[in-house]
C-alpha positions in Angstrom: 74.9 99.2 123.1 76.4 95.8 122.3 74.2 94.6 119.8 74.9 95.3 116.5 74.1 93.8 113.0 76.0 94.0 110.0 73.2 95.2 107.1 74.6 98.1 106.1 78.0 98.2 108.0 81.2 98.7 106.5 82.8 96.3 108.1 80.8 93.8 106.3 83.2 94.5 103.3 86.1 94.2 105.6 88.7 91.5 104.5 90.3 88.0 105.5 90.6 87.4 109.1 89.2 90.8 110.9 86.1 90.1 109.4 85.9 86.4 110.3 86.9 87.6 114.2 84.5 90.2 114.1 81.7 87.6 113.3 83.0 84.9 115.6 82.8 87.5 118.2 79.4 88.6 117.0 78.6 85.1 117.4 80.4 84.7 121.3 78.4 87.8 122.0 74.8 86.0 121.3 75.9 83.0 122.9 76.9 84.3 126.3 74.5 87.1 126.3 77.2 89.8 126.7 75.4 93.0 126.2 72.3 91.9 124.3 69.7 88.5 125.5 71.1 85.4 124.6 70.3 84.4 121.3 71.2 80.8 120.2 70.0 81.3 116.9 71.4 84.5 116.3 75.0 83.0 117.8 74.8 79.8 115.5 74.4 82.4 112.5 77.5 84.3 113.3 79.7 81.5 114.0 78.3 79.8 110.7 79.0 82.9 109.0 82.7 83.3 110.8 83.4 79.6 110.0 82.8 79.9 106.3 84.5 83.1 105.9 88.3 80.5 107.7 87.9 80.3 111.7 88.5 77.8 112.5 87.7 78.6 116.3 84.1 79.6 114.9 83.6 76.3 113.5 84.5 74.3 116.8 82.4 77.0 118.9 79.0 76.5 116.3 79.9 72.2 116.4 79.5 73.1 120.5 77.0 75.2 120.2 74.8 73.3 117.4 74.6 70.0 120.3 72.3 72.3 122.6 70.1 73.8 120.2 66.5 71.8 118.6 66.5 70.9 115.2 64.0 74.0 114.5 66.8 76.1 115.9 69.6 74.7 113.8 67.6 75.0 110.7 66.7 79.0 111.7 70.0 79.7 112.1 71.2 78.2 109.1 68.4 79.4 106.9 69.4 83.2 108.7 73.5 82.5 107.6 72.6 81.5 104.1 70.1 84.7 103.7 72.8 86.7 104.9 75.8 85.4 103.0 73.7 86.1 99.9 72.9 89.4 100.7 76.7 89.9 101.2 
């Protein structure tokens, strides 16, 4: 199965850029629906979280991504990447 979170992963401790691919690809993996549904607010979350942790490819891909998502769906996301960040 593709779908995976990050709870209680270890590569949610993984450092630098790995782990900033890993969730930019977590969040190209909701947005295309490769492997799992497609999950707008789940791929805005990732790519929030990738862009914060330096890619810059994450942060261009959640800009384009952010343009076809409502306002509730924006603020989900970003309530979701905030919840996680402090978990983490």
């Amino acid at each position: 199965m593709a779908r995976f979170e990050m709870h209680n992963s270890g590569m949610a401790t993984m450092g630098g850029d790995t782990r900033a691919d890993t969730f930019c690809d977590m969040g190209l993996m909701y947005a295309t629906g490769r492997g799992c549904e497609v999950d707008l607010v789940s791929a805005h979350k990732w790519l929030n979280i990738a862009a914060i942790k330096g890619s810059e490819r994450a942060a261009e891909l959640r800009a384009d991504l952010a343009r076809t998502m409502s306002k509730m769906q924006l603020a989900e996301a970003l309530r979701a990447a905030r919840e996680w960040m402090t978990m983490h």
